[in-house]
C-alpha positions in Angstrom: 147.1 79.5 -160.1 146.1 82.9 -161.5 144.6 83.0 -165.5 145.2 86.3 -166.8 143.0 87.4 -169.7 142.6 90.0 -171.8 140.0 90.4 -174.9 140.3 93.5 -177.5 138.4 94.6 -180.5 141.4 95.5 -183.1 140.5 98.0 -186.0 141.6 95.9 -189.1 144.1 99.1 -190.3 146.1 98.0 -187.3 145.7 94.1 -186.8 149.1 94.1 -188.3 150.8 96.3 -185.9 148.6 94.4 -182.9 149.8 91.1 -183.7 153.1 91.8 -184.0 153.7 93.4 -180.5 151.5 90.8 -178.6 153.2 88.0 -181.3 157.0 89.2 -180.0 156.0 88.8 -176.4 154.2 85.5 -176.3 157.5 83.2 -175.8 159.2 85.4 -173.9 156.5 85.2 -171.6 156.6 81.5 -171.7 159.8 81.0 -170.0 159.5 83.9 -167.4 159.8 82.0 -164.2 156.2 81.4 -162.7 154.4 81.5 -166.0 152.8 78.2 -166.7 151.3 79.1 -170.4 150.9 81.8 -172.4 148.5 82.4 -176.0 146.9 84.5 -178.4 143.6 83.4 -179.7 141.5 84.7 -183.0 137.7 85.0 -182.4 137.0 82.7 -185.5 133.4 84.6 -185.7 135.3 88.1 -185.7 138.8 88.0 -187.2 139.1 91.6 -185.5 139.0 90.3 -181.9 141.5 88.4 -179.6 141.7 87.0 -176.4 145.5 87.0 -174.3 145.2 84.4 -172.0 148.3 84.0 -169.7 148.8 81.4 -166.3 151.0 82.4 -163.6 151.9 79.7 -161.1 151.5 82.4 -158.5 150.4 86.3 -157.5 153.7 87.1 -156.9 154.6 85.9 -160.3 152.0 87.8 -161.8 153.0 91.3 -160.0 156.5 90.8 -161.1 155.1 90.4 -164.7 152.7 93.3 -164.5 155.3 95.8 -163.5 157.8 94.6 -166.6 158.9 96.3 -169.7 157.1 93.2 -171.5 154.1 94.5 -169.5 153.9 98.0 -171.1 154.3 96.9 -174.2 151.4 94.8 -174.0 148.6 97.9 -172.4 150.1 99.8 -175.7 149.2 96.9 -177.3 145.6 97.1 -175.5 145.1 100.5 -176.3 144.5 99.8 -180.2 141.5 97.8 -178.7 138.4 100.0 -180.7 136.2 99.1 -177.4 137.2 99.0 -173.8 139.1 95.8 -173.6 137.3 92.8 -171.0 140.5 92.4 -168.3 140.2 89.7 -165.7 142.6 87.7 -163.3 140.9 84.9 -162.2 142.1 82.8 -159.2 142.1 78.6 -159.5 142.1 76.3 -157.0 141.9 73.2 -158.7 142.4 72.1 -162.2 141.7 68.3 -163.5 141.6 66.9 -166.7 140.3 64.1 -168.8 139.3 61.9 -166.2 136.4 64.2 -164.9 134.7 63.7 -168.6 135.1 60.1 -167.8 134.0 59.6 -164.6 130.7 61.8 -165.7 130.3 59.3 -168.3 131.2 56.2 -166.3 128.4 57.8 -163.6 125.7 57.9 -166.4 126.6 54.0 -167.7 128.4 55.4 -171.2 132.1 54.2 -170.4 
């Protein structure tokens, strides 16, 4: 899996417009073949920064999604950003879930 993220600094005078071009692409993301999740987050220490954070199933997915119309939309979107925004594609090999907070419990005697 690839996790796609992007962080931006939005100047408040245009939060407004920010939110609603990333806001109009989030579920049409969603249900692009190969994309497993898609969100916005709010910095709830600094209501002027957000973090995109996207999951494509594969690389190829991803490439197809970075050359798209959606795609534009979202680096205009990036260039409100009032500092250079923090890009990353991170590659995962392994994800897990609850049961690794349980068996680090269960291996310390508190399950």
């Amino acid at each position: 899996m690839i996790v796609f993220s992007v962080s931006v600094c939005v100047p408040p005078l245009q939060r407004a417009d920010f939110l609603r071009s990333v806001g109009a692409l989030l579920e049409p993301t969603r249900v692009v073949p190969g994309c497993v999740n898609c969100r916005l987050y709010l910095d709830v220490e600094d209501p002027d920064a957000f973090t995109l954070v996207e999951e494509w199933v594969t690389q190829a997915a991803l490439d197809r999604h970075l050359i798209s119309s959606a795609f534009k939309t979202l680096v205009a979107a990036i260039e409100m950003s009032a500092e250079p925004p923090a890009v990353h594609f991170d590659s995962v090999g392994q994800r897990a879930g609850i049961e690794v907070i349980e068996a680090a419990r269960r291996g310390q005697g508190l399950l």
